[in-house]
N, C-alpha and C positions, 0 to 999 in steps of 0.2 A: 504494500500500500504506500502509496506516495505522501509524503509528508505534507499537510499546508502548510501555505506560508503565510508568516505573519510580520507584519511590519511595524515596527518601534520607530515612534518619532519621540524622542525626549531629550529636552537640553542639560537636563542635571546627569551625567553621565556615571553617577553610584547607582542610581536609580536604574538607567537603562542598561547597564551592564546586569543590574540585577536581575530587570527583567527578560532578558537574555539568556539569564544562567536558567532561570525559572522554566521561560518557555521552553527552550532548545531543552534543559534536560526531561522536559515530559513528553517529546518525539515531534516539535513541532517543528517545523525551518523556519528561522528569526531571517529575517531580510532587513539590514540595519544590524545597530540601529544608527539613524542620523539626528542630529540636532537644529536642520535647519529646511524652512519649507521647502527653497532649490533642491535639495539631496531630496529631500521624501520625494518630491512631486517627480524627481527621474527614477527614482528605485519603483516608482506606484507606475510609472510605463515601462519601465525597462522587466521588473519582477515579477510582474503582475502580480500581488500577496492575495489572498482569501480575505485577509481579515486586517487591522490594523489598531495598533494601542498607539493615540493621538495626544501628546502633550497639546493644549489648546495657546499657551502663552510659549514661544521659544527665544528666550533673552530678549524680550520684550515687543515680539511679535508676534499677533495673533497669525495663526494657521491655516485662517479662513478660507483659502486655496486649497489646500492640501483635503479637507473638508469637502469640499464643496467637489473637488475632482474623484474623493472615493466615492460621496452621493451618486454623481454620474457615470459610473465605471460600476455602479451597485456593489461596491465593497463594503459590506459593514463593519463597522469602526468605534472601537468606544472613546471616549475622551477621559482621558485621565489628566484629574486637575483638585485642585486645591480651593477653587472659587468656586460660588453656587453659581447653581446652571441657570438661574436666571440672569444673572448678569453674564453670559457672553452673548458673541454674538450669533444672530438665527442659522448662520449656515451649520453651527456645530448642533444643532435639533436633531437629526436625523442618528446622532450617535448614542448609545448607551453612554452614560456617566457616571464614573469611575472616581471614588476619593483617597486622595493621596492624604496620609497615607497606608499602604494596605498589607494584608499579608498574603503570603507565598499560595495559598489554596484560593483567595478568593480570585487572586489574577486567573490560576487555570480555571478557574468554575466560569468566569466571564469568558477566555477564549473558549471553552466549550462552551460556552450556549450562543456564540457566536457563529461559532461554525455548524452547531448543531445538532453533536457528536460528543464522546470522550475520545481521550486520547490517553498511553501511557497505562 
C-alpha cells in the first residue's frame, strides 16, 4: 500500500520536525516540511500530498494562498494555530482546526480522519 502524503507547513521548526517525526513514524510520507507559502504552494504542485497540516501565520504571514490553493486542488487540510478560528481569515474555513499546543495521538487521530482511514 502506498503511503499518503502529507504536507507540513510550519515556521516554528521544533514543532514541524516534531510533526514529522510523529507522522512519518506512523507510515505516512511527510512532504516538507516548509516554512514559507512559496515552498508549500511548489511542494502542493510539485507533491501532490493527500492531506496537509497548515500553520495559518508563517513569520508573520498569513497563508491565505496556500489555503485557498488546497481548497481548489480539494486537498483537505487542517490549520494548526494558536489563534481562534474566528479571527482568521475566510479562506482558512474550509480547514479543520487544530490547537497548538497538542499531543502526539491527537495529530495522528486528525491525519486519520482526514484521510479517512488509520494508519500504522
Amino acid at each position: 500500500m502506498i503511503a499518503p502524503k502529507v504536507l507540513v507547513v510550519e515556521d516554528d521548526s521544533f514543532l514541524a520536525f516534531e510533526m514529522q517525526d510523529i507522522l512519518g513514524g506512523a507510515g505516512y510520507e511527510v512532504v516538507g516540511p516548509v516554512a514559507t507559502v512559496a515552498k508549500a504552494l511548489a511542494l502542493i504542485d510539485a507533491r501532490e500530498p493527500h492531506a496537509a497540516f497548515l500553520d495559518c501565520n508563517l513569520d508573520g504571514e498569513y497563508a491565505t494562498a496556500v489555503a485557498l490553493t488546497l481548497t481548489a486542488k480539494n486537498i483537505p487540510f487542517v490549520v494548526v494555530t494558536g489563534y481562534e478560528c474566528e479571527s482568521l481569515p475566510d479562506a482558512f474555513s474550509n480547514g479543520v482546526f487544530f490547537r497548538k499546543p497538542f499531543k502526539a495521538a491527537h495529530l495522528l487521530e486528525m491525519a486519520q480522519a482526514l484521510l479517512g482511514h488509520g494508519r500504522a
